[in-house]
N, C-alpha and C positions, 0 to 999 in steps of 0.2 A: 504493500500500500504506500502511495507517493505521504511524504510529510513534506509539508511547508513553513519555512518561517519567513518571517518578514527584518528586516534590518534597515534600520532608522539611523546613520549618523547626525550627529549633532553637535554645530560647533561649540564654544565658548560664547556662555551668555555676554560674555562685555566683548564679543568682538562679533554679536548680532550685526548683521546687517547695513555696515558703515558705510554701501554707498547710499543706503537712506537718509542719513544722518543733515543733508539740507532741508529736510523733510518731516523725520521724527528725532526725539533728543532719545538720550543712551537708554535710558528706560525705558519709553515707549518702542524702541527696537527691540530690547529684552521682550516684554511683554505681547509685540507681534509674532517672535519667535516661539512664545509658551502657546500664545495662540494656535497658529499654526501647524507646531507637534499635536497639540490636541485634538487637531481635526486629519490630520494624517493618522493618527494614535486610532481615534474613532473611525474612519472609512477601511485601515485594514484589520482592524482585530479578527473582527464575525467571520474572516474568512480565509484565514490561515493560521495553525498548529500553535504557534507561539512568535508574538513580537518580541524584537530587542532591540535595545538600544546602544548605542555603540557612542563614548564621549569623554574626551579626556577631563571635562570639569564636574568637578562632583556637586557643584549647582545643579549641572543639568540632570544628575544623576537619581540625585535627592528628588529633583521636582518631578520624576516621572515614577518614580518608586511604587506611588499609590494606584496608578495605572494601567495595571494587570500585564504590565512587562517582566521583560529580561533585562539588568542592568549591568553592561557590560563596559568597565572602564579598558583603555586603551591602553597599551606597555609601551612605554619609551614615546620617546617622542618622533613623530612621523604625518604623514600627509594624510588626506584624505584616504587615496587608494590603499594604504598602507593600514589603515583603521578596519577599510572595508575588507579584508585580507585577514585579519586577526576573525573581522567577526565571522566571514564565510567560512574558515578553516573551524573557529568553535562548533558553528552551526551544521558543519558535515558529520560532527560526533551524534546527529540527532533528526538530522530531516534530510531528504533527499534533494530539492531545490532551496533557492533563496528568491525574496523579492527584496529585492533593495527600493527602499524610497526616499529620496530626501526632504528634509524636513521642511520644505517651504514651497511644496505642494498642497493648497488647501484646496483646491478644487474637486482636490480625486475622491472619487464617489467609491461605498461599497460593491455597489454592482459592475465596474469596472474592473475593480479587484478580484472576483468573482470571476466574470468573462477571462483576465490575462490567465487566473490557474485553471481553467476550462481550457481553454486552448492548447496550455501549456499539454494536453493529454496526448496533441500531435507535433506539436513544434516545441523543442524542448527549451529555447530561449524566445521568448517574446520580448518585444522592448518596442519602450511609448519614446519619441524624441519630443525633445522640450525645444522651444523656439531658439534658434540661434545655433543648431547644432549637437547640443547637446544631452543629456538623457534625462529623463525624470523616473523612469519606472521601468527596470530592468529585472525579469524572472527568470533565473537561469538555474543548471545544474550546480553544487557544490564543488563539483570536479570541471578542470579544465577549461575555464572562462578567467582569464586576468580578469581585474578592475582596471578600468580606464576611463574613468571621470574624470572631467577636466574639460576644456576647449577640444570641439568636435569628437566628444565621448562616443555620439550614435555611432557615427562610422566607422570610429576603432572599436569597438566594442560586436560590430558587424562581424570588422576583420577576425577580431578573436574567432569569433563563431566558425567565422570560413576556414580559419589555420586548422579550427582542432574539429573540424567536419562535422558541427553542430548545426541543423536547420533552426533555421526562424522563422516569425513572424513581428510585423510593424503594427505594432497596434497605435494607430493615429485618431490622437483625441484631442481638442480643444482645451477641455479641461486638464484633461494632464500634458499637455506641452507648456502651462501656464505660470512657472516659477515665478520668485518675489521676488526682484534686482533694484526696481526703479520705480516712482513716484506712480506712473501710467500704469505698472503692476498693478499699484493699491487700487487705481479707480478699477481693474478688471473686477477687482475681487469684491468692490462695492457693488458693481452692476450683477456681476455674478454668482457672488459668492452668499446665496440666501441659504438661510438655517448653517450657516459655517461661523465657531467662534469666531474666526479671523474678520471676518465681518462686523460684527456684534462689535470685535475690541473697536476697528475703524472709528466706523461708526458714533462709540461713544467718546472718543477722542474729538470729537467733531469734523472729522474730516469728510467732505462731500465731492462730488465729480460734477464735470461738465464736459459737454462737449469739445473740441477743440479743432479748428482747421487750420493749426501750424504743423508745423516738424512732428509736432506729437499730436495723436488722435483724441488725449484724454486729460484733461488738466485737473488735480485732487488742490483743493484750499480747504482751509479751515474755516469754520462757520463764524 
């Protein structure tokens, strides 16, 4: 029987989200981050074996504690890929795939999560590309897929597949190509993001959107 788990990195709450920072003050970054996880936390529990979470600060550790995970601090100090490395290798002692998510994906819905390990029953790597190249939602075997997060993740991360003769699938979804980087993000996630913490925090922060027909499609101000 396949086991799934899921794997959530998570940076350091005081280096939340800095290019927001013209935008939100250090707190309010923290607090779009707790956000955030929450509703990532919430869309994949119901439908995979066990979450974990993967962070070298033990803030982030602590604040997920209560939230029917796995909390898994990182050894030495190292990169992204190199965290997701530690937790894939733990998580091979126990489940036969991983879904990796990162944490500042609020859009992704349970039933999406659902559909990628359904699918997963003929294509043994699915993977959703996030805007600009890069991954947001990648379900692969325990064995034999590096991590390659970073700038143009989707396509190396293709590559791996093709080196180690693993078929795919592209699960292309609006919702999940829609990562937090920039101000236009937040307004996605105001227009989009109903019944999502992340939303809710917005929101009560007073931040609201508008249309916009410059460079950017979406302009967030404070009320």
């Amino acid at each position: 029987m396949t086991k799934t788990f899921a794997i959530i990195p998570v940076s350091r709450f005081s280096e939340a989200k800095t290019r927001l920072s013209p935008t939100l003050s250090p707190l309010e970054r923290e607090n779009l981050l707790k956000s955030m996880l929450m509703d990532v936390i919430g869309a994949i529990s119901g439908s995979v074996d066990q979450v974990v979470v993967i962070s070298s600060d033990k803030d982030v550790l602590n604040f997920v504690a209560d939230l029917n995970v796995t909390c898994l601090p990182e050894k030495g100090k190292t990169d992204l890929n190199g965290a997701l490395t530690q937790a894939v290798e733990w998580c091979s002692n126990y489940a036969n795939q991983v879904l990796i998510v990162p944490s500042d994906v609020p859009l992704i819905h349970q039933d999406q999560v659902q559909e990628m390990i359904e699918l997963s029953d003929k294509w043994p790597m699915v993977i959703a590309p996030a805007k600009g190249g890069g991954t947001n939602a990648l379900l692969c075997p325990t064995k034999d897929i590096k991590m390659k997060f970073g700038d143009w993740s989707f396509f190396e991360h293709l590559k791996e597949a093709e080196n180690a003769g693993v078929s795919w699938y592209i699960y292309d979804s609006f919702y999940l190509s829609l990562d937090v980087n920039t101000a236009e993000d937040l307004g996605e996630i105001i227009i989009h993001g109903f019944r999502t913490q992340t939303r809710k925090f917005l929101k009560s922060i007073g931040l609201q959107v508008k249309s916009n027909h410059g460079t950017e499609r979406l302009m967030v101000e404070r009320k």
